[in-house]
C-alpha positions as CSV (number, residue, x, y, z in Angstrom):
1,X,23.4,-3.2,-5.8
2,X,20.2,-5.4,-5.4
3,X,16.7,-3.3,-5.7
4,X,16.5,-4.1,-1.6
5,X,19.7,-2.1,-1.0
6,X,18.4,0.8,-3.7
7,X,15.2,1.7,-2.5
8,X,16.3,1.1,1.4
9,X,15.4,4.5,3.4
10,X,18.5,6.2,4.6
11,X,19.9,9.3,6.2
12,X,21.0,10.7,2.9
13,X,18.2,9.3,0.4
14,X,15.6,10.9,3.1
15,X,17.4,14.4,3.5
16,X,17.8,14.4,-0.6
17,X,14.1,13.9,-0.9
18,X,13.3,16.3,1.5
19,X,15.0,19.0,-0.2
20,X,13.8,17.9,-3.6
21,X,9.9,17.9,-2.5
22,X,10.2,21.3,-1.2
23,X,12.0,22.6,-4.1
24,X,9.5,21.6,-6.4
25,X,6.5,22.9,-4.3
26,X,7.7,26.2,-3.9
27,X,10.2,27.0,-7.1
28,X,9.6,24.6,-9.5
29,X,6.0,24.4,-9.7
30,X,6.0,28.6,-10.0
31,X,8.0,28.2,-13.3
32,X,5.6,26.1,-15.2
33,X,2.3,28.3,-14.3
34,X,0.0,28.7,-17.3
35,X,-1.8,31.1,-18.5
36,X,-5.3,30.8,-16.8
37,X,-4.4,27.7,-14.0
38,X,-4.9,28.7,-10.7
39,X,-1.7,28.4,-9.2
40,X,-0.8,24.8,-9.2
41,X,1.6,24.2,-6.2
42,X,3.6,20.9,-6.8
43,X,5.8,19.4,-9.6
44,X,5.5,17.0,-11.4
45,X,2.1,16.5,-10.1
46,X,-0.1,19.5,-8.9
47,X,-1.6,18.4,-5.6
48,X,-3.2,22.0,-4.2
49,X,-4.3,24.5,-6.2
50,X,-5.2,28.0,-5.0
51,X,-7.1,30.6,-6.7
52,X,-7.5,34.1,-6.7
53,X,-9.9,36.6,-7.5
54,X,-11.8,36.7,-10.8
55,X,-12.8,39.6,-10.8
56,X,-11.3,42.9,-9.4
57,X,-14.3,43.5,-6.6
58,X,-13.5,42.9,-3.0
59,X,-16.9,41.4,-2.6
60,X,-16.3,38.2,-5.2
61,X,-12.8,37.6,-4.3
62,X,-12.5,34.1,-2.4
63,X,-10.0,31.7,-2.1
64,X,-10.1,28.3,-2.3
65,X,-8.3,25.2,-2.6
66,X,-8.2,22.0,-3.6
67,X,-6.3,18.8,-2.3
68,X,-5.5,15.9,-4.6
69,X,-4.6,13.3,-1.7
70,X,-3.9,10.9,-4.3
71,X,-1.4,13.3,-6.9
72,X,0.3,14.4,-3.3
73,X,1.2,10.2,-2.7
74,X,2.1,10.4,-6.6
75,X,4.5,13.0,-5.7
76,X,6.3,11.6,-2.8
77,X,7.0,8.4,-4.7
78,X,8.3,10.3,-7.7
79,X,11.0,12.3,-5.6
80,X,12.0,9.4,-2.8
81,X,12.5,7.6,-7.1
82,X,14.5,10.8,-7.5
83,X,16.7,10.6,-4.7
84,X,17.1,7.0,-4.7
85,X,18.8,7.9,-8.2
86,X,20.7,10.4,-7.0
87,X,22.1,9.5,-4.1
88,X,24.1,6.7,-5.1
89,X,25.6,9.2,-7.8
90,X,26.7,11.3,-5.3
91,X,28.4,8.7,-3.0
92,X,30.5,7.4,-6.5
93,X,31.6,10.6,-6.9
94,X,32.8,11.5,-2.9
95,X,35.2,8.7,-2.8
């Protein structure tokens, strides 16, 4: 398998990547939470983060967010990577 052939888009590699992306935004990212962080959504790069109240007063609690356009394109490679891996893995073991 030539590197043309490995990193060609298919069915399969795109549905794998899919699932993998939205594993780790909504489970995986949950798990490695730290003390303190302000909910990082995205693994293995945190691309939003939302926070929540500081204090307990109605008054002072605000979200907000913020978007790192460039860990969200960091992301995207690192899974399609991922399932590019995989993928073949799973066809050698079907037949």
């Amino acid at each position: 398998m030539n590197y043309k052939e490995f990193f060609k888009p298919t069915i399969g590699k795109i549905i794998l990547f899919i699932v993998l992306f939205l594993i780790s935004f909504f489970i995986l990212s949950k798990f490695f939470i730290l003390a303190g962080d302000p909910f990082p959504q995205g693994f293995p790069f945190t691309f939003v983060q939302f926070s929540g109240c500081s204090t307990p007063s109605p008054n002072s609690c605000w979200d907000t967010k913020m978007t790192s356009y460039f860990n969200l394109f960091l992301d995207i490679i690192f899974w399609y990577l991922i399932s590019c891996i995989i993928f073949p893995i799973f066809r050698k073991y079907k037949t």
